[in-house]
N, C-alpha and C positions, 0 to 999 in steps of 0.2 A: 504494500500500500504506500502512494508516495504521497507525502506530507511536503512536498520541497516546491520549490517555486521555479519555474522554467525557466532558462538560460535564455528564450529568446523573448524574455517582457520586455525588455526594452525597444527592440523591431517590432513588436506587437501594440506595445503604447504607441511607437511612433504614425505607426498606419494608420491606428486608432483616430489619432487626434488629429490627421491630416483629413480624414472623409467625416467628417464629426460632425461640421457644418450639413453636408448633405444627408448624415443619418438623422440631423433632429430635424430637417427639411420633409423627409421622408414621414418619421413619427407625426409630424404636423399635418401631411397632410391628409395620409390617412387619417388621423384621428377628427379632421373637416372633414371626410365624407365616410362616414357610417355605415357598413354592407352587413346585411344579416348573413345567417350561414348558408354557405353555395351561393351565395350572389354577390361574393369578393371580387367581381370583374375591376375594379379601379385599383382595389389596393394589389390583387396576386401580380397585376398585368405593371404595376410600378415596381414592383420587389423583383421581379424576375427579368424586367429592361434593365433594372439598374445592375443584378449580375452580370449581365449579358455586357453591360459598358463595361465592367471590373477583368474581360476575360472568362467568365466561368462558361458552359456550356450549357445552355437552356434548355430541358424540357418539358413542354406544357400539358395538360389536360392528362396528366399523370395519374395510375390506376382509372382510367377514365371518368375523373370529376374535373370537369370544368373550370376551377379555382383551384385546384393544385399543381405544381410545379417542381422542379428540381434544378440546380445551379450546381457543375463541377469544375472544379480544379484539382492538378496536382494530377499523380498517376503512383503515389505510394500505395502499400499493401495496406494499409490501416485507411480502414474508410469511417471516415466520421462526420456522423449528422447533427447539422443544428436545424434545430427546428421554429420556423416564425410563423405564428398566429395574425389572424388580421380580421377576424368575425367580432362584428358587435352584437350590443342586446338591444333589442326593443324596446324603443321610446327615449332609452337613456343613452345611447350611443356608445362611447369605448369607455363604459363604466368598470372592466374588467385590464384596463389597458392593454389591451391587444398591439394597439401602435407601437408602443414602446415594445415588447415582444418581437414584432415587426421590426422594429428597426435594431434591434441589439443583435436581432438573428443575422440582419444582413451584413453589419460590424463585423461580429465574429467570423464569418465567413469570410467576408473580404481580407480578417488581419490573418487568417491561417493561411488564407491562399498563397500570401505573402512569405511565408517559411513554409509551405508545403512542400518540397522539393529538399528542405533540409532535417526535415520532420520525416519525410518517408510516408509524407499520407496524400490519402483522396481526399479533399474536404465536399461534401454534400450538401445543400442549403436546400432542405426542403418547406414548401410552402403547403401547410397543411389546416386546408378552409373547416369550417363548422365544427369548432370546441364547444361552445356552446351548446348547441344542439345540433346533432344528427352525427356525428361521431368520426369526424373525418379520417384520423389517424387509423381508428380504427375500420376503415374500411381500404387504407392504403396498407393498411399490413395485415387485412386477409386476398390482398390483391399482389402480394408480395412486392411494394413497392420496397421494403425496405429489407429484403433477402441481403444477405449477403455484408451486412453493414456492420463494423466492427463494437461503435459505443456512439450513444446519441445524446442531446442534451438541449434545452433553452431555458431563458429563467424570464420568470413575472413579476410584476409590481405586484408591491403592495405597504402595508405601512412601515416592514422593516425587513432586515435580512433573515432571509432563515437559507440554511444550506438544505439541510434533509427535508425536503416538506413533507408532513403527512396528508394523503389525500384519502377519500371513502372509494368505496365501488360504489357503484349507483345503477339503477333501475330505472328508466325513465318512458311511463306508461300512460298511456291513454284507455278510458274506462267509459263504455257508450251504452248507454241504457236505452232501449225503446219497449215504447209502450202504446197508448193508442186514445187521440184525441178525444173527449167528450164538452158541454158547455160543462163548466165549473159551478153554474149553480144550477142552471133546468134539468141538467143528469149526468151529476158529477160520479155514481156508480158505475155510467157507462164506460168508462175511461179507465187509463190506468196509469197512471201518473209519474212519471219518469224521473220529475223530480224530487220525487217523494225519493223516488228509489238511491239518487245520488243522496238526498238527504242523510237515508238511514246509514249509508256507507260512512259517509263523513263519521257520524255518531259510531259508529261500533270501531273505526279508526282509531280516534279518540280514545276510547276505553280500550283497545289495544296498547296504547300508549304506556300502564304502568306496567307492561309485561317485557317491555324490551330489553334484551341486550344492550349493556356498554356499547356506548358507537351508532347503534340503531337510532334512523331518523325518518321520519317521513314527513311532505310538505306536499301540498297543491293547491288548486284554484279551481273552479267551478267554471268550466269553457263555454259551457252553453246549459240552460235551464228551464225555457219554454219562450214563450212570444208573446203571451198577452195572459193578464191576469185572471180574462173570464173562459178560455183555454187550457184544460187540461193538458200537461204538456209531453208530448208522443216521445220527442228527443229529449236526452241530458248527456254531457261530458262532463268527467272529469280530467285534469291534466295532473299524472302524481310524480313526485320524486320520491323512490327508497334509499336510502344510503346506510352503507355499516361499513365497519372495520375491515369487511374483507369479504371475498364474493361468497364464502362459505356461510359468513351470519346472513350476507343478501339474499340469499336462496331462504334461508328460512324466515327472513321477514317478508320476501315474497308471500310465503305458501302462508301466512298468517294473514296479511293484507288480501291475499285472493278472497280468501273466507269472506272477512268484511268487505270485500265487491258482490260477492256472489251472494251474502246477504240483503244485502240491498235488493236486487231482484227478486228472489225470494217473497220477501216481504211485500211486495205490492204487487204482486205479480206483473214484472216486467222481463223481459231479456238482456243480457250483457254480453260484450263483447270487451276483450285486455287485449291495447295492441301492444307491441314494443316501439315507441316513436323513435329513439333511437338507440345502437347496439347498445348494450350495457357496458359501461365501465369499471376497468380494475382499479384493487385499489396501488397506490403508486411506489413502489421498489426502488429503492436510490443506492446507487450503486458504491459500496464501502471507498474505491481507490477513487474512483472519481469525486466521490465529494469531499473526498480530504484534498486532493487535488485543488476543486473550488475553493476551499476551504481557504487554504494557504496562501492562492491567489487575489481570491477578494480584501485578505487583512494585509497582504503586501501592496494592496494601489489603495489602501484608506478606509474600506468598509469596515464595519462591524458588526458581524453577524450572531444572532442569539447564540448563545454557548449551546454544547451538542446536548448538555442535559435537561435546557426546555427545551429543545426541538417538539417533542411532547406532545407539549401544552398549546401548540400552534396550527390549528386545524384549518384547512384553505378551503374545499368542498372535493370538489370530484373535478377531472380530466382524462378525456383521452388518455393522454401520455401515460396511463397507470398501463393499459394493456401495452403500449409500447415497452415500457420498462420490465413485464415481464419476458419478453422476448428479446432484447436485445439492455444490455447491461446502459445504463439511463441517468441522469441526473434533474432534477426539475427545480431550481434553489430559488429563493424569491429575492428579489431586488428594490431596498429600500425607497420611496419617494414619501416627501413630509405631504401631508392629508389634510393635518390640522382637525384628526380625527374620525375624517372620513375612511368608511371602509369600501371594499369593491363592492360593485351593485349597486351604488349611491351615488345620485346625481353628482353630489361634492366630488365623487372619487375621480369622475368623467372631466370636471375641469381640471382636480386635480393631474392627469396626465397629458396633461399639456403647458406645464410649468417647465421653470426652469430646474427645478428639481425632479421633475420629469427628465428631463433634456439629459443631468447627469445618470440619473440611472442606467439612458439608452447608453451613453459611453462606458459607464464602470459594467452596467452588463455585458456589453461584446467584451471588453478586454477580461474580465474576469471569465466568463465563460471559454474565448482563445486560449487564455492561459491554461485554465485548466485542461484542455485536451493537449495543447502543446506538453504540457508537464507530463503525460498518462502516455504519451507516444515516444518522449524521451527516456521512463523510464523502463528497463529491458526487462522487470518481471511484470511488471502491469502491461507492457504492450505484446508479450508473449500469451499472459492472458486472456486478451481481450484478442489477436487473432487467431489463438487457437477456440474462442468461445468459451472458453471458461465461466463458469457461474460463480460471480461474488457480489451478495446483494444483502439487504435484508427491507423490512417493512417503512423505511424509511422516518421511524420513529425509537428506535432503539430497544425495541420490544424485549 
């Protein structure tokens, strides 16, 4: 495991701070236009010219989604991916700071390109649309976009450092009740009430609730409930999130929240359908040599990251990257910017990443994330592990 700091930071800072102006150019302007997930046509198609000007080798519409990409340089044995986000949310725009993500990815890419050839590596800048919803990564690496790839990594904002982040698995479900129009008062019998039926779901969720498992969470929103209040109402949705510690407790808060859907039917006599809106998510695996790697790198350009023994205590939600990180050895570490108490998913946090302490983040992120893989390619037993596939990982909480 190497704890030591790269020989080539200094070529890495210099790169860094030469394209620096155009990475907060970049963070900016994504974060003025807002793409939901699979409709990153502005930001994938800027991230991937702007490889394309550095040299790298473009390829678009990768695992064939539309908004995903790939950028190479170099032609070493050790292929390593960064990865940039660029989907926002709804209503709130890059409340998750995607932009920044976006632009540190493309930083660190451009600064390894730069010692790629003395490093012995491929660097790969993949563009990987709908984090938020609909599971991009995870439908690029059952499409084997990412076969063959030696150790992957990107890092996110948020209100401080953390190297190891914990993330959940997650479940992310849609629940459609139909039932059958009647007037609600001339022959509210006739009918059969669909949102009664989401009702009772909700209620037995709830009372679900003191039976959880550590970790176990459940959240959702009410998508549709009828049309008019003297309408009995034929349609209802709900939109749920399940999240736990690991896809083993997911599974059994599934098969418990099924019940309380299937209740709900049940009880008013309605039908249900459980789709999966998008794949499920693991939870997220941080790989030991690599994030001492970050580690070492972030407190040698200035950061300070929570010590590894809260790591803990610092729960992010869920991402893609968790199934990446099972498959290919992964780092996911967060990157400070001041909030002024705003957290992600909050308006504040969306202007928040487009400050100047935004701005730094995009730079100490590419160079701390460069370094770290420079440092993990120079060292001969981490980069013997990492291409022969070696497995060194754990839960990314110190479990």
């Amino acid at each position: 495991m190497t704890g030591r700091v790269t020989s080539v930071l200094e070529a890495l800072t210099g790169t860094v701070d030469r394209v620096r102006g155009d990475l907060v150019a970049v963070s900016h302007e994504i974060h003025a236009r807002p793409e939901l997930a699979f409709e990153e046509r502005f930001a994938s198609g800027l991230l991937a010219d702007a490889l394309a000007g550095h040299g790298f080798a473009v390829e678009r519409r990768v695992a064939d989604l539309e908004t995903a990409f790939v950028g190479r340089a170099g032609s070493g044995p050790l292929r390593v991916a960064v990865f940039a986000e660029y989907d926002a949310l709804p209503g709130i725009g890059h409340a998750c700071g995607h932009n920044v993500i976006a632009a540190a990815g493309l930083g660190a890419g451009i600064a390894l390109a730069s010692v790629a050839d003395e490093l012995g590596i491929t660097v790969e800048v993949y563009g990987t649309p709908a984090e938020e919803s609909g599971g991009g990564k995870v439908l690029m690496l059952q499409r084997g976009a990412f076969d063959g790839v030696a150790c992957a990594g990107m890092v996110h904002p948020a209100p401080f450092d953390v190297v190891r982040t914990r993330t959940l698995a997650l479940a992310d479900l849609a629940i459609r009740y139909t039932g059958r129009e009647a007037h609600a008062s001339a022959a509210p019998w006739a009918g059969r009430n669909a949102g009664d039926a989401a009702t009772v779901a909700q209620v037995a969720l709830g009372l679900l609730r003191q039976h959880f498992e550590p970790g176990q969470q459940l959240h959702g929103i009410v998508s549709e409930g009828g049309t008019a209040p003297n309408v009995v109402p034929a349609a209802a949705e709900l939109l749920y999130y399940l999240r736990a510690d690991d896809a083993e407790s997911l599974d059994r808060l599934a098969a418990r929240a099924g019940d309380c859907f299937a209740a709900g039917a049940v009880a008013t006599g309605c039908t249900h359908e459980v789709a999966e809106v998008s794949p499920a998510y693991t939870e997220l695996r941080s790989d030991d040599g690599l994030a001492a790697a970050y580690r070492a790198a972030a407190v040698a350009i200035g950061r300070e990251p929570v010590a590894p023994e809260y790591e803990r205590l610092v729960p992010l939600g869920s991402t893609d990257m968790g199934n990446v990180s099972h498959a290919v050895p992964s780092i996911h570490p967060l990157i400070g910017l001041e909030t002024d108490g705003a957290v992600t998913h909050q308006p504040e946090f969306t202007a928040a990443a487009a400050t100047e302490s935004a701005d730094r983040a995009v730079r100490d992120g590419a160079l701390a994330l460069a370094a770290a893989f420079a440092a993990v390619a120079e060292d001969e037993d981490e980069r013997a592990r990492l291409l022969t596939g070696a497995e060194r990982g754990s839960d990314g909480g110190g479990r």
